[in-house]
N, C-alpha and C positions, 0 to 999 in steps of 0.2 A: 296413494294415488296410483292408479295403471295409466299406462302411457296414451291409451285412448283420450282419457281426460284431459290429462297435461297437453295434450295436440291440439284437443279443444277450445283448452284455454289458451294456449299462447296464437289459435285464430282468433279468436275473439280479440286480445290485444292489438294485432296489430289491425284487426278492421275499426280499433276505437278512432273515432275524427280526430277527435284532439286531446289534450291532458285533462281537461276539463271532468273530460266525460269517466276517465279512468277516476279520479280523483273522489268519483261518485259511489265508484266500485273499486276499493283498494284489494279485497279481499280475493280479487282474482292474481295480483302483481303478487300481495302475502301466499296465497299458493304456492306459487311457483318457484317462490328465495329458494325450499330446502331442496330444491331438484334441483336448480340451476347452478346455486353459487351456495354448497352444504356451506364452505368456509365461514358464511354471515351468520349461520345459525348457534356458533358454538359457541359457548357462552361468555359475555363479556365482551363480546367484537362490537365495534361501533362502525358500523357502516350503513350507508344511504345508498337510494337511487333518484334521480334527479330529470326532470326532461332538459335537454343541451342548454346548455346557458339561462337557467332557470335556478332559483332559489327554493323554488317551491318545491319541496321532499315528497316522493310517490309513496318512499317507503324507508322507514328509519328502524333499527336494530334496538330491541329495549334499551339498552344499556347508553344508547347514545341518542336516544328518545328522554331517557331521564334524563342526559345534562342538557338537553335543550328546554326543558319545559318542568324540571325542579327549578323553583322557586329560591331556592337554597345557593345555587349559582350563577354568576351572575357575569355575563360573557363583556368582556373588555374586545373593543376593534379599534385598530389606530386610527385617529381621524384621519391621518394621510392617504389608507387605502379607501374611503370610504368618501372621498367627495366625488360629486358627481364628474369632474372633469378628469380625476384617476380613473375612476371606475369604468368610464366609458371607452376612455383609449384603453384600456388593459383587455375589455373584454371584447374590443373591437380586432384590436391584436391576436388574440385566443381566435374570434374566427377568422378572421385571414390565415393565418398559421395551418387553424384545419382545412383550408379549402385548399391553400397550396399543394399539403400535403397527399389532400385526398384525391384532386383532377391536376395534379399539375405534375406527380409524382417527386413533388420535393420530398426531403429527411430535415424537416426541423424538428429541432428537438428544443420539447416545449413542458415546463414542468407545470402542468395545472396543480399547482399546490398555494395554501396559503394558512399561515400560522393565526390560531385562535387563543389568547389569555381567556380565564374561566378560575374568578376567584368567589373561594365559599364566605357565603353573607355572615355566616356565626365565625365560624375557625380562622378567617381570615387568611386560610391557606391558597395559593394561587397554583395553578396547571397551565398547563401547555398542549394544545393539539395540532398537529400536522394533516390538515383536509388535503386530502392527494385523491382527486377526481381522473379515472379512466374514462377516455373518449373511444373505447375502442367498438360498444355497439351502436355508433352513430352514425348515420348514412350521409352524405350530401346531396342533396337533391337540387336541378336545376331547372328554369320556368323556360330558361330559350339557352341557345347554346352559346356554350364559354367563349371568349375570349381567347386566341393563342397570344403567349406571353410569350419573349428572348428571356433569355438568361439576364439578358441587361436591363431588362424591365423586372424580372425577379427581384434582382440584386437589388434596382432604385427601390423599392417598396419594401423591401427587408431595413438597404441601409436608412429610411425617413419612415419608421413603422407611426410615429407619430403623427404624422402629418395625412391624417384621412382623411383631407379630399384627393391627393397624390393615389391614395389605394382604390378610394370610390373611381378614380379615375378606368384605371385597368381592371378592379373587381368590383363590380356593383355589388353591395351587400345584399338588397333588392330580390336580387333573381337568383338570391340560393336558400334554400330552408332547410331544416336538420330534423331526418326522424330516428328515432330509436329514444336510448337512455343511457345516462353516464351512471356508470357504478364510481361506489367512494369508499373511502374510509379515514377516520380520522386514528391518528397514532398518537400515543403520550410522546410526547419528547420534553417531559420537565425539566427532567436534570439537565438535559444538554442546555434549554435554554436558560437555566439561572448557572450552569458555569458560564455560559456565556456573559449574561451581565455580572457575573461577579470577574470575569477577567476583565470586561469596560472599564470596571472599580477598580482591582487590583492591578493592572499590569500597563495597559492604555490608554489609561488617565481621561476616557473619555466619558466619564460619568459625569452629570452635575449636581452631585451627591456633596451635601460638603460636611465639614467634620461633625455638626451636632445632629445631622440626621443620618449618618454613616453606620450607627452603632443601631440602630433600629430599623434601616433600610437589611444589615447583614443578619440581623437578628430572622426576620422574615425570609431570608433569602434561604436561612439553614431553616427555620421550621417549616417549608413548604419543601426543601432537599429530601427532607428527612421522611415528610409527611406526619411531623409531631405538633401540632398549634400550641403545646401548653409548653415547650422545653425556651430555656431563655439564653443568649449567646454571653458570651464575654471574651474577654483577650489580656493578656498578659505581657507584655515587655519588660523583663526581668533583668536586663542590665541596669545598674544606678546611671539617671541623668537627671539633671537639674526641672529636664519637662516634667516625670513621671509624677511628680507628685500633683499635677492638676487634671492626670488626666481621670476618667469616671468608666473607661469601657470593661474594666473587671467585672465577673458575674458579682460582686459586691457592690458594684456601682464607683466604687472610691477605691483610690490604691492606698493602703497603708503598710507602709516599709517594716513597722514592727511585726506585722501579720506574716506577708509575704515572705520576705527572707528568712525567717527561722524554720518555714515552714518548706523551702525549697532546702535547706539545709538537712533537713532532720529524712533522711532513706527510707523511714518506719512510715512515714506519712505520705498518701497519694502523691502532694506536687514534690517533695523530695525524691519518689520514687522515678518521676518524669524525666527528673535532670538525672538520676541515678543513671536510670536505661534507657533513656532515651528512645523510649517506648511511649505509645498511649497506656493511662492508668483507666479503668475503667471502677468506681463505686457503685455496686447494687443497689445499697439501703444504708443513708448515713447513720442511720435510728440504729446498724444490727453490728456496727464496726468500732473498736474502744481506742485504738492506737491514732486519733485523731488530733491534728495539729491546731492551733489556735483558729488560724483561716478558716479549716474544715470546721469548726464547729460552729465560728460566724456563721457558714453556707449554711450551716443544719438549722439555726437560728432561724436563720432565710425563709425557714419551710421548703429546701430542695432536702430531695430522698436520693433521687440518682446524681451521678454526678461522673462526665465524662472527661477527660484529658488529655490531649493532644500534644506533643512538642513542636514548635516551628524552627526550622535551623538555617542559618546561613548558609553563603556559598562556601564555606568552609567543615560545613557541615556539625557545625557547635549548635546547640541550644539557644536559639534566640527571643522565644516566647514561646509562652501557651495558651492555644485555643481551649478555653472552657465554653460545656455544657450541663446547663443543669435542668432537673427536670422534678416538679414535687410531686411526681407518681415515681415506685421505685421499682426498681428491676428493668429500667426503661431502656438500658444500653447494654451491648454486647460487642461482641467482636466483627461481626457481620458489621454493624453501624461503624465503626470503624474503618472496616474496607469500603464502605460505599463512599466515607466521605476522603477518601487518599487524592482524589482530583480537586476536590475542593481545599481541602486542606494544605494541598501542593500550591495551589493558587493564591490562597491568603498569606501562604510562607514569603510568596515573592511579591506579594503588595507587602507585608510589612519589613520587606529589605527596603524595598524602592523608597518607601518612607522614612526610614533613619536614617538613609542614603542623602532627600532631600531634608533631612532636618537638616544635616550635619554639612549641606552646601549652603544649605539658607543662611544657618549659623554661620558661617566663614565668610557669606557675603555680608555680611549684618556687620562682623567686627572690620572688614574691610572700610565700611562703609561709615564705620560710630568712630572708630579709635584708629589714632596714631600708629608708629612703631611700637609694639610691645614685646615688655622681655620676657622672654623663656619661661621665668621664674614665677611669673606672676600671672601669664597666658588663660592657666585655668579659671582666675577669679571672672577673666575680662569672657572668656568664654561661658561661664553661667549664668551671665547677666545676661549677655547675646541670646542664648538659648531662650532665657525668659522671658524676654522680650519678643523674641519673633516665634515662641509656643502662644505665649498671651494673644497678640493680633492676630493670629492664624484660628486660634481656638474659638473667639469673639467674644475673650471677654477685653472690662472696658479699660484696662490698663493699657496705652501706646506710647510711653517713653519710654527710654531707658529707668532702669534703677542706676543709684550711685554706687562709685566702686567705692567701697569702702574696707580698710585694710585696720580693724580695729586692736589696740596696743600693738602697733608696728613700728618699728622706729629704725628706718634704716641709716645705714653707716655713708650710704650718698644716695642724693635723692636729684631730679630732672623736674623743675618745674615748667608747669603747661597750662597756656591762657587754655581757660572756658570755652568751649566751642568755636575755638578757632580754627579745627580740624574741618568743621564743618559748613564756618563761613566761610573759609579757601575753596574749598570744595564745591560748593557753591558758584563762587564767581569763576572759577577756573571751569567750570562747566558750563557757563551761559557764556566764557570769552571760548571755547572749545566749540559752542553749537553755533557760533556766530561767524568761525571764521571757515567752519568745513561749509556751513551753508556757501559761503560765499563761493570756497574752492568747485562745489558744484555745479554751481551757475558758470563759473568759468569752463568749467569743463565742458556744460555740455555744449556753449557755445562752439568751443572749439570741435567738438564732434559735429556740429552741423559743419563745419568747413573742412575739415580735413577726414584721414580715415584712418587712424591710428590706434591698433587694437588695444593696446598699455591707457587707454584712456579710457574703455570701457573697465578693464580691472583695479583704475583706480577711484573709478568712481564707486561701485560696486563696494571696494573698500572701506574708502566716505562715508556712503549711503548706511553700512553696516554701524561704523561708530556712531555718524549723526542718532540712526534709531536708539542707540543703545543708552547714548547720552539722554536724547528726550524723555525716555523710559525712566529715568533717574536711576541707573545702574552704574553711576559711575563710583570707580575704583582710582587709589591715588596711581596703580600700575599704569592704568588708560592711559595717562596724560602722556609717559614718556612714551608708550608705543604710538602712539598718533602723531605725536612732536616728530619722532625716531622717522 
């Protein structure tokens, strides 16, 4: 192109009436990209141009042309952003913002961005794009003249940006128009957003993920990190506890203690080698390696060829489990896939602390809650039934009582007899005379706060208020009773 032409054409654009008419004629906008903005042309970029506040693309980059219109893809939007009464204050907000900015000389700083999911129909693998739209060749145009605003009418309409009749009041939407075009682009940001939902899961507890769909919510979370659809997740908890034996999230599916341990033991063997050095092990091809431990050859069994391994450690920095992957294409891991996953895999380290953290309070509130005084001696028996008991009703399945402790050919030399659930119907009624009598204390109290002004009356209500919830909740502990009494 010589510059005569390109002059020509970008007269031609701006004598076009409307978008319309451009829309008719892309191949003058297509002209222009590799003069104006080379950056769009290189290859792989996904960028757009758009008329202001318009959906409608003038002109889309191949590459971000294919994920809109392969079939293969298939674009997720939150309902949240997408009703009509979000959508309309947000982009009512968007012009106001730019009017201010542009006749009012305000500095709002305004992120025209918005996060797109885009998961593939066959591989099941999900993306992340960041649409970050520049407003910067758009003009403001006015039909009569502005409005002078104070600062104090600035402020009222920044501080109720919601409330647009408050804005229609000082800036009619009416009597401004926008010409030019927004340039864009959309950016991957995958990984950042599934370590993000994997720290909701791991660390924030604010996922509603629960344990039998945890193991296949995380399974997808790594083959879509990784960018691998066929590789499959597992996890390991390698200390002995009375849970482990029901749990299923091993790349085996099942934990079997004869497999595992000999096989964490034995240094010649991948997971031996883990605990060894405390290192990830990485397996090429199970088919091409002979020093294989029983587990390892279950995996081979499995049909996986690669086979990756991970350590997770406490805050003490010991071995606490290990993240497996496996994969039945071989030669599928390296050391690079290992550094990419050090965030994720820092992440999963500290959800499964937080987890044996709350097994091991669950447990201690359970035996609080099931059993009497217990001695020293015998603590661990009363402690693995606890455990089994609140892994069972946590996990869903259909066991919710206790098992019986039973202490088989034992015959001690002095023995403590104890009625039947008498711990529990104490307990009980010491809890409904406990919620009966704080209620009451609170009703006195706050009487007394409507007449008098005595701050000790707010902190002891506050106190109250704290046991009563905790009582209703059915967390009561035999400790409660004396600290409340106390």
């Amino acid at each position: 192109f010589n510059l005569n032409m390109t002059e020509e054409i970008e007269a031609a654009l701006m004598n076009l009436p409307d978008t319309a008419t451009l829309l008719k004629e892309p191949k003058h906008l297509e002209a222009l990209v590799p003069l104006l903005f080379p950056s769009l042309c290189i290859k792989g970029q996904m960028g757009f141009f758009t008329a202001p506040f318009s959906y409608s693309f003038l002109f889309l980059t191949p590459t971000l042309k294919d994920l809109f219109t392969n079939d293969n893809w298939l674009i997720n939007i939150d309902s949240k952003n997408i009703s009509d009464q979000t959508a309309l204050k947000d982009s009512f907000f968007d012009v106001t913002s730019l009017i201010l900015n542009r006749l009012y000389n305000e500095n709002i700083n305004i992120d025209y961005e918005e996060t797109i999911q885009v998961k593939h129909a066959e591989t099941g693998l999900t993306k992340y794009y960041k649409i970050i739209s520049k407003f910067d060749f758009v003009e403001v145009k006015t039909s009569s003249p502005i409005k002078k605003l104070t600062k104090k009418q600035i402020h009222e309409i920044l501080n109720n940006w919601q409330n647009t009749s408050l804005t229609e009041k000082y800036i009619p939407i009416k009597n401004f128009s926008f010409e030019g075009f927004v340039i864009g682009n959309a950016v991957d940001v995958t990984k950042r957003e599934i370590l993000s939902a994997l720290e909701s899961l791991m660390v924030t507890n604010e996922s509603n993920i629960d344990y039998n769909e945890g193991l296949l919510y995380l399974q997808q979370l790594t083959r879509s990190f990784l960018e691998m659809p066929e590789i499959e997740f597992g996890s390991t908890y390698i200390q002995e506890t009375a849970w482990q034996n029901s749990t299923d999230w091993t790349l085996l599916r099942r934990f079997d203690s004869n497999l595992l341990f000999p096989a964490l033991s034995n240094k010649d063997c991948a997971y031996g080698k883990v605990i060894a050095t405390k290192q990830a092990v990485i397996i090429g091809d199970l088919n091409q390696v002979k020093n294989l431990s029983q587990l390892e050859l279950e995996l081979r069994e499995k049909k996986y060829r690669s086979l990756l391994l991970i350590p997770l450690f406490d805050e003490l920095g010991n071995v606490l489990g290990i993240m497996e992957i496996g994969s039945p294409l071989p030669y599928r891991f390296n050391q690079m896939t290992v550094l990419s996953l050090k965030g994720f895999t820092e992440l999963y380290s500290l959800g499964m602390n937080s987890f044996v953290k709350e097994i091991d309070n669950q447990v201690r509130l359970t035996m609080q809650q099931q059993f009497t005084s217990i001695h020293p001696s015998v603590e661990w028996k009363f402690k693995e039934a606890a455990t089994i008991f609140y892994w069972t009703k946590t996990s869903g399945k259909t066991q919710s009582t206790l098992p019986p402790i039973i202490f088989k050919d034992v015959y001690p030399l002095y023995g403590q007899a104890d009625i039947v659930s008498s711990s529990q119907l104490r307990n009980k009624y010491v809890t409904a005379d406990l919620i009966d009598n704080l209620k009451r204390v609170n009703e006195l109290m706050e009487v007394c706060k409507k007449q008098i002004q005595f701050h000790l009356l707010d902190v002891y209500w506050k106190r109250t208020s704290t046991y009563l919830n905790k009582l209703i909740k059915g967390e009561f502990v035999s400790k409660d009773e004396t600290q409340i009494i106390g």
